[in-house]
N, C-alpha and C positions, 0 to 999 in steps of 0.2 A: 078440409082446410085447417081444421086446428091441428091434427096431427102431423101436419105440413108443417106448423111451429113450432110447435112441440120438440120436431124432428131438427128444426135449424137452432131453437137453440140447445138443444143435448150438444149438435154438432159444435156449436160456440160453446158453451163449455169445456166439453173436452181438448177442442181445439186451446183454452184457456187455460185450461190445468195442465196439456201435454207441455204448453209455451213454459209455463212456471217450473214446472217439473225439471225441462230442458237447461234453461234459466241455473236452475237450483244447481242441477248436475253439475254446469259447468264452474258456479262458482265454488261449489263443492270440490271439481277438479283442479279449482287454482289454490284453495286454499290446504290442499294436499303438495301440491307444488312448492308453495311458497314453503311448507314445514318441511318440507324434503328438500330446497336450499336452502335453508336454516341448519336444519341438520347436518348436511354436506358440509357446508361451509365451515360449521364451525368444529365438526369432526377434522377434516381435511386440515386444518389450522393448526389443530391441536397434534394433527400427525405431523405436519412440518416441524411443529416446533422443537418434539420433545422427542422424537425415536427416530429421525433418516437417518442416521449411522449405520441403520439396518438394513441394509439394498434390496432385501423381498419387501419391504412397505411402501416403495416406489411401484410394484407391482401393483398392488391391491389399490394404492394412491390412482391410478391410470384407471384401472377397472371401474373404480367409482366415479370418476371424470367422465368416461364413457356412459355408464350408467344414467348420469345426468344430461347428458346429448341428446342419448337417444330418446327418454322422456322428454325434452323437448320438444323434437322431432317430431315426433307422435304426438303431441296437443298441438303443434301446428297444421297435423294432416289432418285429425282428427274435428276441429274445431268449428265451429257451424259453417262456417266459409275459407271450407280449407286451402295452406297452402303450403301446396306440397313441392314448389321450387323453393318456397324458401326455406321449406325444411330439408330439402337436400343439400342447398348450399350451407343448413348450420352444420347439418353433418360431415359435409369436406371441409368445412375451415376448421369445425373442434377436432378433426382428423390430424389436419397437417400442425394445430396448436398445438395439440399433443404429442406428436412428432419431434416436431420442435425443442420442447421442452426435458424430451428425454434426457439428451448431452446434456442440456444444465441440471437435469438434475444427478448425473451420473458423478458430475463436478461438485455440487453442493452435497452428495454425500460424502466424499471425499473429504473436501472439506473440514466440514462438521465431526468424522472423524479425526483427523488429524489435529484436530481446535482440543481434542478429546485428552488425546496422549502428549500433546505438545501448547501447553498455553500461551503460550508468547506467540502463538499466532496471530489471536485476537488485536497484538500493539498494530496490528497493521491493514484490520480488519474496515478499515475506510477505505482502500482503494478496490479498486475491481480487481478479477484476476486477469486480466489482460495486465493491467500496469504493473501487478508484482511479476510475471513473466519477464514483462518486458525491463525495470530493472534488475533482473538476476544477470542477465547478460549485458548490464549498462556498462559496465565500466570498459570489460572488452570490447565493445561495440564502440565506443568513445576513444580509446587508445588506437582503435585500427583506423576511424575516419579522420584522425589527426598528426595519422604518421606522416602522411604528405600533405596535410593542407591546412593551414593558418586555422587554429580552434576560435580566433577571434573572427572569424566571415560568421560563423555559425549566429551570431548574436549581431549582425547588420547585414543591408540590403546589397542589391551592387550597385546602387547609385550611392550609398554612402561609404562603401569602400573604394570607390575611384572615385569622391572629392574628396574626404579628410585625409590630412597628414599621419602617420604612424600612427606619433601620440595619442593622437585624437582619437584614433580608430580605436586603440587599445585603452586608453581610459575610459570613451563610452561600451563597448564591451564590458568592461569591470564594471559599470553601473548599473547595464542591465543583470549580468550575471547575479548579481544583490539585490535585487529589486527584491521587494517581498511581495508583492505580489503578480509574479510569475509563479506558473507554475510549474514545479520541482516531482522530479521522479523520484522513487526510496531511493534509490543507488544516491545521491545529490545530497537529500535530505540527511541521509548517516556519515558522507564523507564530509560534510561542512563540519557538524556537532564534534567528528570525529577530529578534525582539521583545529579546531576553536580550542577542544580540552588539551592537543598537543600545545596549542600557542603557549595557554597557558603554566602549562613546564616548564616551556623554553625560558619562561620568564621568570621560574624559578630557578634556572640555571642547570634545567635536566637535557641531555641530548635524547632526543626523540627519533624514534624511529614510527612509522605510519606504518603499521606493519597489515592492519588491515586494507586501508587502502593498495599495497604493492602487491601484498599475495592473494585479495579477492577469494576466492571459494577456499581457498588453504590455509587461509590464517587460524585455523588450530582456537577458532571460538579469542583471539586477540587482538585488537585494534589499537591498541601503541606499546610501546616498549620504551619507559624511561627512565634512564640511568644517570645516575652521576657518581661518584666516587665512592661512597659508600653501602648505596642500595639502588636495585631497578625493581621499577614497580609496572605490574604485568596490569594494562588499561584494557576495561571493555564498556564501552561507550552505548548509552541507549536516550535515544532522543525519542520521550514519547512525548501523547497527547495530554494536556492540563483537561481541556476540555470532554472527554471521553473516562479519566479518571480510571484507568486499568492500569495498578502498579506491576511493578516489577516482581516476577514469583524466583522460589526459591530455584528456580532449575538455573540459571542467570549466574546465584551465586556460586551453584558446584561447579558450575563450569568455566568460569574462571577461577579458582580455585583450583581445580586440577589443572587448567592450563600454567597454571606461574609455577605447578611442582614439576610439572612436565617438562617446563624452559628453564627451570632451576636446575635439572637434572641433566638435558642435554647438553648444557654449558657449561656445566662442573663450576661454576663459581661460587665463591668464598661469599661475597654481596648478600646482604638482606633481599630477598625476593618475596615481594609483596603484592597479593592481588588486589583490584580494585575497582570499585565500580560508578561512574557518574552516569546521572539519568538528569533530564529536563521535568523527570515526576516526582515520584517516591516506590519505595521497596513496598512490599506486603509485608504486614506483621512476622508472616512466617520467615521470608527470608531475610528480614531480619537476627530473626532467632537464628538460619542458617550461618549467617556473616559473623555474630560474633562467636559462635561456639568455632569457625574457621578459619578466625581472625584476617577475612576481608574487609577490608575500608571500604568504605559507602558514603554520597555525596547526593543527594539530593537537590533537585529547585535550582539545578545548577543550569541554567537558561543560557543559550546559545546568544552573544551580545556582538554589537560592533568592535569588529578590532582590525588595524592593519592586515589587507593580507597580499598586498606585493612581499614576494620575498626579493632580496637587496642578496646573490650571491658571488664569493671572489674565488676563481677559481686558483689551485695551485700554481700556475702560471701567470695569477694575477690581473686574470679578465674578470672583470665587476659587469655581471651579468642581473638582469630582474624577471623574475618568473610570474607570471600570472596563475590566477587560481584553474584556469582552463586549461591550461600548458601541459604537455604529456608528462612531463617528469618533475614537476612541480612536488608532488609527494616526496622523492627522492633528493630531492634541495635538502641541505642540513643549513642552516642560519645559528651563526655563533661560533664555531671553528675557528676563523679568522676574527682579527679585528676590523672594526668597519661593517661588518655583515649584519641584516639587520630588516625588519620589518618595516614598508612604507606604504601611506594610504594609498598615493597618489599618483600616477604616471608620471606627473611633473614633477616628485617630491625623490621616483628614482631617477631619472634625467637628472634632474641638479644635483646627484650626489654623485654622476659621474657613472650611472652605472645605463645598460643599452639590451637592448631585448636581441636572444639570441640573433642570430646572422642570419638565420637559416629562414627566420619569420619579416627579420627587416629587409631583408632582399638588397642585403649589403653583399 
């Protein structure tokens, strides 16, 4: 008999140290776990952040990803009450995440490269790459859907296009087009800033040409052309962020720079030809140093603001026409040529001056 309890508790014992032991094991194996996503993690962070320009660290990035799965996997099969569906479903979801992931990362090292050799990237580095795609071909994309059809539908419904009169239609349109807060694609956002800094030319008495907005992908790194009698000054227009705080670098300044010796040269004219640059930020120190040693002008803090922008135009034949900022050829309006031409806020402010929105949009 006593060896009989003897015998049960040896057996409770060991049964008691194997439980601990087990116990132990496993917290042993979680806190192996948890150092090895510590490590991952914060390995894996430091590879994003500072070397994907390198397209084999994407490789070894993946390999370690996997690495971390498949330990997972295996402390769920492994695990006193194993479970081994749910460790095959982490395996095919961390499969197809992974998968997944590739193309963006194939994009993001691209990217990153290109952010590398070219820093003016970064001005634009808030939107997704889907939106900068999709304005690189805004403008053409906007010229073809308005060859045949009223650019003012675009900005109301079809219950408000079959009750309001023209006017109506076309003023609220101009309100919404203004609105700040809507939201604006890059194509939008550089032709307003681009639109604003011509204004103000015109009102110094330069005739403007929007040369960026007309030639699009060919404008030769120039966004307006303004001239008057004795000098044209070669514009390149950068509307950044105040809030993100990334100036303007020197590559900005060469290249307009060599754009106004470029258009000095194919035009042969006599004219002072002057480059120049407004931004809604500021330059960097360096090109700064760039701008005066190449004596480009630079304007800073120069903030995109309310200003007229019906154009009030009289054709050679004497038709007092007014164009909308949405109008396919709105760019190509000159204002000031004639007398009477002229900038109005308001739909009703060009109506009472006599003037009527193309024929083609009034369904005269």
């Amino acid at each position: 008999m006593m060896y009989l309890i003897v015998a049960i508790i040896c057996i409770l014992i060991s049964a008691l140290i194997t439980r601990s032991f087990y116990k132990l094991t496993i917290s042993s194996q979680r806190r192996k776990l948890e150092k090895l996503n510590s490590v991952y993690d914060e390995t894996l962070k430091g590879l994003k952040k500072d070397s994907l320009t390198l397209g084999s660290l994407a490789f070894w990035i993946e390999k370690i990803e996997k690495e971390k799965d498949d330990i997972i996997s295996s402390t769920l099969e492994t695990k006193k009450h194993p479970a081994r569906k749910a460790a095959e479903e982490v395996r095919v979801a961390k499969a197809e995440a992974r998968e997944k992931a590739k193309e963006f990362r194939v994009i993001q090292n691209k990217l990153f490269a290109y952010e590398a050799f070219a820093p003016w990237i970064s001005e634009i580095e808030e939107y997704t790459v889907a939106e900068f795609l999709d304005a690189m071909g805004q403008k053409e994309k906007e010229e073809k859907e308005n060859f045949n059809q009223d650019p003012v539908r675009k900005y109301l419904d079809a219950v408000e296009w079959k009750k309001f009169s023209e006017s109506k239609r076309n003023q609220l349109s101009l309100d919404r087009y203004t609105d700040n807060t809507r939201r604006k694609n890059l194509w939008e956002i550089g032709i307003q800033y681009e639109r604003y800094i011509g204004y103000i030319h015109e009102k110094k008495g330069f005739r403007v040409s929007y040369h960026g907005a007309i030639m699009g992908k060919s404008d030769l790194g120039i966004d307006l052309i303004c001239e008057n009698e004795t000098e044209i000054k070669i514009i390149q227009c950068k509307r950044l962020s105040k809030i993100k705080k990334i100036p303007l670098r020197e590559n900005v300044v060469a290249q307009v720079y060599g754009s106004a010796q470029f258009y000095k040269m194919g035009k042969n004219t006599k004219k002072k030809c002057i480059p120049a640059i407004y931004t809604s930020y500021k330059l960097s120190d360096e090109a700064k140093k760039f701008a005066k040693y190449l004596d480009v002008e630079y304007f800073e803090d120069e903030e995109l603001t309310p200003y007229p922008l019906i154009k009030c135009n009289i054709s050679a034949a004497g038709e007092k026409i007014y164009h909308l900022p949405m109008d396919q050829q709105y760019d190509r309006v000159v204002v000031g040529d004639r007398l009477g031409e002229k900038y109005v806020k308001t739909v009703r402010g060009a109506v009472n001056g006599g003037f009527r929105r193309a024929y083609r949009w009034s369904g005269s």
